[in-house]
Every structure is written in C-alpha cells, then in structure tokens.
C-alpha positions, 0 to 999 in steps of 0.5 A: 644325680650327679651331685649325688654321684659327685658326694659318692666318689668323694666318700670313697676316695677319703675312705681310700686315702683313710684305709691306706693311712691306717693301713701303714699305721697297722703295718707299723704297729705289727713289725713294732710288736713284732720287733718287742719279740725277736732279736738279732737280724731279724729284729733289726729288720722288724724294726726297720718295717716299723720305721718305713711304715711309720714314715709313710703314714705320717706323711701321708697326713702330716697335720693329722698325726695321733699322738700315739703314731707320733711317739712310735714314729719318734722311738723308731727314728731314735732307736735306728739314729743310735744303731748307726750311730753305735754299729757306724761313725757319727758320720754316717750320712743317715744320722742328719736325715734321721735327726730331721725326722725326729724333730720334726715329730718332736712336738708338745705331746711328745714322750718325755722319755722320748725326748731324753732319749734323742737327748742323750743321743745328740750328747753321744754325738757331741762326746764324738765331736769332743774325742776329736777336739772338734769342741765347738762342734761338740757344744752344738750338740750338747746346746741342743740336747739341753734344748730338746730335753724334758731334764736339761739339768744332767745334760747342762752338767755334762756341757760344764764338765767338758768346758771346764776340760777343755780350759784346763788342758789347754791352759796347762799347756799354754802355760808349760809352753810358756816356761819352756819359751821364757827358759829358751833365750835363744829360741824360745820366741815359737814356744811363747806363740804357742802358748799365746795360742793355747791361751786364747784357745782357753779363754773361748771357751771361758773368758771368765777362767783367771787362770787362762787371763793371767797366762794370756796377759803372761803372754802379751808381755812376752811376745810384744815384740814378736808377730804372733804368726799362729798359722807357722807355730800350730801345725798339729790342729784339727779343728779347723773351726777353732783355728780360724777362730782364733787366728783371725787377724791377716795382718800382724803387729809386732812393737820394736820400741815405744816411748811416750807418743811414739811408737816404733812397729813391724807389720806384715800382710798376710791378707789377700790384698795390698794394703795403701797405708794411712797413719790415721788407720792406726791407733793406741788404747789406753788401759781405760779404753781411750783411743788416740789417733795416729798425728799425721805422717807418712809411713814408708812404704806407702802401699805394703803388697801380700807376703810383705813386711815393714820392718820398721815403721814409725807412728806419732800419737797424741801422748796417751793420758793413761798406760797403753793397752794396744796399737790397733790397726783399723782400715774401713776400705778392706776392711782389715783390722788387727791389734797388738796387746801390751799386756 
C-alpha cells in the first residue's frame, strides 16, 4: 500500500510539474498568435507575454526544451532585443540579458532565419559601436555575428567593408598631419606625432595596408628625434580601448645623434615607478632582426624617478654588422619595455 501510495504521489507531482510547463507554453503560444494579429501597444504587450512565458517554460525544464518552444522563445527574445534596440540606445541594460537568453537557445536545431535575425542585430550593434569610433568594440559584434550566422558571407563583407574605412580615414589623416608637420619647420614636431598616431591606428586594423606602412615609416624618419609622447598630442580620442592600444610604452626614446656603435639618446619615465638603469636593458636591431647588447657603462642618472627625463644619455654598442632598425629598451624587473624605430 505504501509503495503504491509512494508511485501515486510521484505521477501526480510530474503531471503537476507537466501541466504548468505546458501550461506556460500555451499561455505563450496565445499571446504569440495574439501579437500576429494586433499592432501598436497592444502588440507590444502580447508580445511581451510571449516572451515571459516562453521564459518560464523552458526554465522550467531546460534539457527538454521542443524545437518549436525554442524558435518561438528565440524570435520573441530577437524581436524585443531589436525593440530596445531601435525604441533605446544600444546601451540599454536589457540588450546583455537578452543576448544570453538568446544564445543560449541557439542550438543546432535553431531556425536558420532565426539566426541571421540575431545576426543582423548583433551587426546593428556593431554599426553603433562604429558611428562612435569605438571599432574594436564594433568588430566584436560583427566577429560574432559571422559566428552566429547561417550565412556569414554578407556579414564578413560588412566587417571588410568597415576595416577598409577605417584604414583609410586614418591613414589620409595621418598623412595630411604629416605634410602639414614637415611644412612647419618651426612647429611641426605635434603634427608628425599625430600622424605617428594615426598611422598606427591604421595599421591595427590592417597591418598588411602599404599605404599605412609607408606613412609609418614616413613617420619614424621624421620623429627620431622626437619622444612620441601620443597622450599630450591626441586629446580628441573616444575609444579609450584603442588609445591604450597604441599608447602603449610608458617609457620614451628619442635618438639625439648616432654613429656606428654609439648612440647618444633622451628618455623619459612615464611609468608608475622609478627606474634603476642598467646599459645592459638596452639594445640596437638591426634591419635583419640581429640584437646588440649595450658594452658596459654607467649611464647618469643611475635611477631616472616617474615624470623625469635624461636629456642626454649615452650607450656604446657592439658596432651593428647590418643598418640599425631601432634602440630598444628591455627591463625584465618591471617589467618595462619600450623601442625607438629608425625608419
């Protein structure tokens, strides 16, 4: 009798637990065909019954969810993700949450259609990132769209399309910078920082651009003597992503004169700490990627503190068998790293 009582109770609670799964699904299904049907505010709130109850349903029995529930579920996240989306900003706080719903549904049996939909959304997001000059965070977008796509091709045409704008831009704008720097003989020194920048900036996004490379070798010509201080010369960026990116060294190199092994420099430490200097941390490269150690010396001071600069330093190097590419500094106890291109 007990046994008996025990299978009773369990049938009944699984018919419990089946009757308000499917009841959800039902409930879903109603406001769905409900929403098919109306427009304005109350489709809008058909649909969001759809989409709560859809919810509810496959959480309450996620590794059993129908293929149908889950396409439904899917088109009603995708439908309300491009409502805030086009009613909001793209910073709206329920885009996040809603992408997580939808890709965790996005399985193997998923609609196609349904997955170029949450593809062209995710592009959609990407094509705001980019109208703020946040590229990199835009590419992300567009890299998963291409991911979650059942037809990559035009989403992968929309990623080159937008690279190819961006090494453009910025490489005519590196270069114009440039002109106008080797013009000013006086005070051209800002104008050719800028244009190292904007050169760099370029090459990120397509290192293979010649144009970009032959603007960036312009570049390291014409600032050999300079310290390629970006953070006092670019003030008007937005992407802090891609600053830092290419802003990266927190120590600068300038080369005052060099001939054959030795190299007269000035460096300055923008870094957090002070720096203990060693002429072996520096090296010359050769074209052909040979490394030179600096010969032994002192370099004064020996200790350069945060915010300070030598103006004149001096390094003798082995005499390089090939034309020298860049002094680099190399401190392992930072570490701290930084270079000087020649050309």
């Amino acid at each position: 009798m007990k046994f008996t009582l025990r299978m009773l109770v369990g049938v009944g609670a699984a018919a419990l637990l089946f009757s308000c799964t499917t009841g959800e699904e039902a409930a879903g299904d109603k406001a769905y065909d409900m929403a098919k049907k109306t427009t304005g505010d109350v489709r809008r709130t058909q649909l969001k019954t759809a989409y709560i109850n859809y919810r509810k349903a496959v959480a309450a029995n996620p590794n059993k969810v129908s293929t149908k529930l889950r396409n439904r579920f899917l088109e009603m996240c995708i439908t309300r993700a491009n409502m805030v989306l086009n009613e909001g900003s793209a910073k709206m706080d329920a885009i996040p949450l809603l992408m997580e719903d939808i890709e965790a549904q996005l399985k193997d049996d998923a609609d196609p259609a349904l997955r170029q939909n949450y593809a062209a959304f995710l592009v959609q997001l990407g094509d705001s990132s980019a109208a703020n000059d946040r590229f990199i965070d835009a590419l992300k977008y567009y890299d998963r769209a291409i991911e979650k796509a059942a037809d990559a091709s035009p989403f992968r045409d929309k990623r080159a399309g937008v690279i190819k704008g961006v090494v453009k831009e910025n490489t005519d704008k590196g270069r114009m910078l440039y002109d106008d720097g080797i013009k000013d003989k006086e005070g051209g020194e800002e104008s050719l920082i800028q244009a190292e920048y904007y050169a760099k900036v370029a090459l990120y996004f397509d290192s293979t651009d010649a144009n970009a490379q032959k603007l960036l070798s312009d570049c390291y010509k014409a600032n050999l003597h300079s310290l390629s201080a970006f953070l006092s010369v670019i003030t008007d960026y937005t992407d802090t992503v891609m600053f830092r990116k290419i802003n990266k060294y927190d120590i600068l190199l300038s080369i005052t004169a060099i001939k054959g092994g030795t190299v007269l420099f000035r460096m300055h430490n923008n870094s957090f700490n002070p720096l203990r200097l060693r002429s072996e941390n520096f090296y010359l490269i050769d074209k052909n990627g040979a490394k030179y150690q600096a010969l032994p010396g002192k370099i004064d001071p020996g200790l350069l503190d945060q915010e300070r600069m030598i103006e004149e330093g001096k390094l003798n190097f082995p005499a390089p068998k090939a034309e020298v590419k860049k002094l680099v500094y190399d401190n392992p106890d930072g570490p701290h790293y930084s270079e000087k291109n020649f050309y």
